[in-house]
Structure formats: C-alpha cells, structure tokens
C-alpha positions as CSV (number, residue, x, y, z in Angstrom):
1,X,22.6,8.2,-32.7
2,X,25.0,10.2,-34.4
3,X,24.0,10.3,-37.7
4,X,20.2,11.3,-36.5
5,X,22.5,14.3,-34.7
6,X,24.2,14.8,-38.3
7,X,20.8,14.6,-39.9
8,X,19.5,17.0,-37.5
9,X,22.1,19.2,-38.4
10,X,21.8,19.2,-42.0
11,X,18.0,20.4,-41.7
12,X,18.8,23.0,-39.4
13,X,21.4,24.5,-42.0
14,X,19.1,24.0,-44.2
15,X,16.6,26.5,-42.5
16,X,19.1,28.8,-41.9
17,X,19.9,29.1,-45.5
18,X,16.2,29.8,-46.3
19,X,16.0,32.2,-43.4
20,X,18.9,34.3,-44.5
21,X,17.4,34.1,-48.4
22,X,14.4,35.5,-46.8
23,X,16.0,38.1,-45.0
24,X,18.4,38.9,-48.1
25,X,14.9,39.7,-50.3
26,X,12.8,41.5,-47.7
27,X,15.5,44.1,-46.4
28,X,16.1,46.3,-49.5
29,X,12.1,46.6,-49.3
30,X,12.2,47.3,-45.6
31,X,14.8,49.7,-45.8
32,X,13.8,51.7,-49.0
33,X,10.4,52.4,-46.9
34,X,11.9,53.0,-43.5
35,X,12.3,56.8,-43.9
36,X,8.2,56.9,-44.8
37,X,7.8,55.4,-41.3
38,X,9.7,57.9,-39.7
39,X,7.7,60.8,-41.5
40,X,10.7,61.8,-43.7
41,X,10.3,62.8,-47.5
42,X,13.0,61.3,-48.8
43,X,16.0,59.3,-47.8
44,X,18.8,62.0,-48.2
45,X,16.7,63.7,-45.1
46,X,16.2,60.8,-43.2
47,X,20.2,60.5,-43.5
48,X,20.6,63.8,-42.4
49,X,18.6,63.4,-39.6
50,X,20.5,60.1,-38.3
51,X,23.8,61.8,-38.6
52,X,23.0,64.6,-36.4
53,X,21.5,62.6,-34.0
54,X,24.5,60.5,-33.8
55,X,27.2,63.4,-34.0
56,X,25.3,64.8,-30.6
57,X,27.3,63.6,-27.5
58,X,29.1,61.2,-29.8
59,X,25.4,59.7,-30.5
60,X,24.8,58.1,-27.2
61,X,21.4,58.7,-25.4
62,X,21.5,58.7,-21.4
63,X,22.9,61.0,-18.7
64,X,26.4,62.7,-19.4
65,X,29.2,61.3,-18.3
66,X,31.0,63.5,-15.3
67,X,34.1,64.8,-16.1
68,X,37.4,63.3,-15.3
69,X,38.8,65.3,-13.1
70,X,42.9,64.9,-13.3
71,X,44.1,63.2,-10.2
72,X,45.5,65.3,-7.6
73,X,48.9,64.4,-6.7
74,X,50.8,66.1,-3.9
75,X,54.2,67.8,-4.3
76,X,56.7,66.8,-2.1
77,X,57.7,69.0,1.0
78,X,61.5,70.4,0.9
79,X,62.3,70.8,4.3
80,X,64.8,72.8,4.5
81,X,66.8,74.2,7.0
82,X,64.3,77.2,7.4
83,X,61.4,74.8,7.6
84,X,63.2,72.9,10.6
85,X,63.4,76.2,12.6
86,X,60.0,77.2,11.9
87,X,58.9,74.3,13.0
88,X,61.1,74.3,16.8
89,X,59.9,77.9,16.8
90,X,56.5,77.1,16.6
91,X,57.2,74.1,19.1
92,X,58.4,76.4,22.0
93,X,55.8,78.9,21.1
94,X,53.1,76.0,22.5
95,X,52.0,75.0,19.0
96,X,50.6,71.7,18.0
97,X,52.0,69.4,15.8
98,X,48.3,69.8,13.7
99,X,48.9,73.4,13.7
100,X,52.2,73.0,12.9
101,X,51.9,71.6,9.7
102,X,48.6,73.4,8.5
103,X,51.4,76.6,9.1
104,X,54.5,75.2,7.5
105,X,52.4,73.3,4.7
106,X,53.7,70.0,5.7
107,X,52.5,66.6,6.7
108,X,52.1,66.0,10.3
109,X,54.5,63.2,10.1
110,X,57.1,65.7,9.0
111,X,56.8,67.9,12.0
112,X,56.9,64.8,14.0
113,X,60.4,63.7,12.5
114,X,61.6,67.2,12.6
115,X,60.8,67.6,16.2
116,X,62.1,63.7,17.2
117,X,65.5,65.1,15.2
118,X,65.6,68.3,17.1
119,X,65.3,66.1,20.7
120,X,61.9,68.1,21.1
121,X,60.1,65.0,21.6
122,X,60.6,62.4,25.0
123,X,61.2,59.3,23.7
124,X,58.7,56.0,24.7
125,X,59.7,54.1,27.2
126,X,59.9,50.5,26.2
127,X,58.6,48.3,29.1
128,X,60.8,45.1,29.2
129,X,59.6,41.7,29.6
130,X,60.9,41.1,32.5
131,X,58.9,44.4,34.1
132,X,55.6,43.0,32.2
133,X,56.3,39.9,33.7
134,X,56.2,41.3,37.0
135,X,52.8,43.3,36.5
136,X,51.1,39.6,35.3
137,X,52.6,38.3,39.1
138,X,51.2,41.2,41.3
139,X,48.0,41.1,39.4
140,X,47.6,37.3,40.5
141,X,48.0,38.1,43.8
C-alpha cells in the first residue's frame, strides 16, 4: 500500500516538472505580447501605464479608506480651590449638579465629590438588617 502511495507520488512530481517546463517556455511569449492586448505600442508604455496606475492611492482599487481620526483623550480636571467654591456657589444658587459641571467644565462625578466634601450633600441612610428584617415580618402579616 505504501509503495503504490510512493509510486503515486513519483508520477505526480513528475507532472509537475513537465507543468512548470511548460509554463517556463510559454511565459516569455505570453508576456512579450501582453502589452498588444492591452492596446499599447510598445512595452516601455505599457510599463508606464502600470506604474501610474499603481502609484494612485498606493495602487489599490476600491473605496477610500476614512481617515483615522486621533483619538480624543480628555485632560484631566484641576480642581482647585477656586473650582470648589464655584461649585458651592452654584450649589446654593439652586444649580444642578448637570449644570454644574457643563459650567465648571468638570465631570459630574466631580461636583458630586466636591459637594459630599463640602457637607452639601445628606448622606444615605443605611437600613440595617435588623430594620429589613422587620419590614419582611409586617409584610407577612
């Protein structure tokens, strides 16, 4: 079984060999004709011809590529003492913490840290366990 595989082998190099004889005689002859089939008088302007079309947008055919647009990366907020008043200014004037930071040109967390730091904010109240537990009985009931 292996040897028929070897001999199988062997005759398909063999092919091959011819094949790429073939090929090797027929291409100058192909390629000394192509510029005739391409309506060109001579090969120096068929040359010509193929390098411009390849130097236009680096010789690739098809819809532009868009352009890469640098990505935008946001500077970083100081907030600085003057920033911290402006913001507990615009706090007691009724502003919202949205506003806020479309004014000072900071991030709405920001404002929100500022104002927790200031004591402009009421802090959660955490419900205990125990007073959860007690909603869970009287809802039973």
């Amino acid at each position: 079984m292996v040897t028929a595989t070897i001999k199988q082998l062997a005759a398909a190099r063999g092919k091959i060999a011819k094949l790429e004889a073939a090929v090797e005689s027929e291409l100058p002859k192909v390629l000394s004709k192509l510029h005739e089939e391409f309506g060109f008088e001579n090969v120096e302007l068929f040359l010509a011809a193929v390098e411009s079309a390849a130097s236009r947008k680096g010789g690739k055919v098809g819809r532009p590529k868009k352009a890469v647009a640098a990505p935008k990366t946001r500077r970083r907020a100081k907030i600085t003492d003057a920033v911290r008043a402006k913001v507990k200014k615009l706090v007691k004037a009724g502003a919202s913490g949205a506003e806020i930071a479309k004014m000072v040109k900071i991030s709405l967390p920001s404002v929100q840290n500022i104002k927790k730091a200031l004591g402009l904010v009421k802090s959660r109240k955490v419900k205990t366990k125990k007073a959860l537990t007690k909603k869970v009985v009287a809802k039973k009931r």
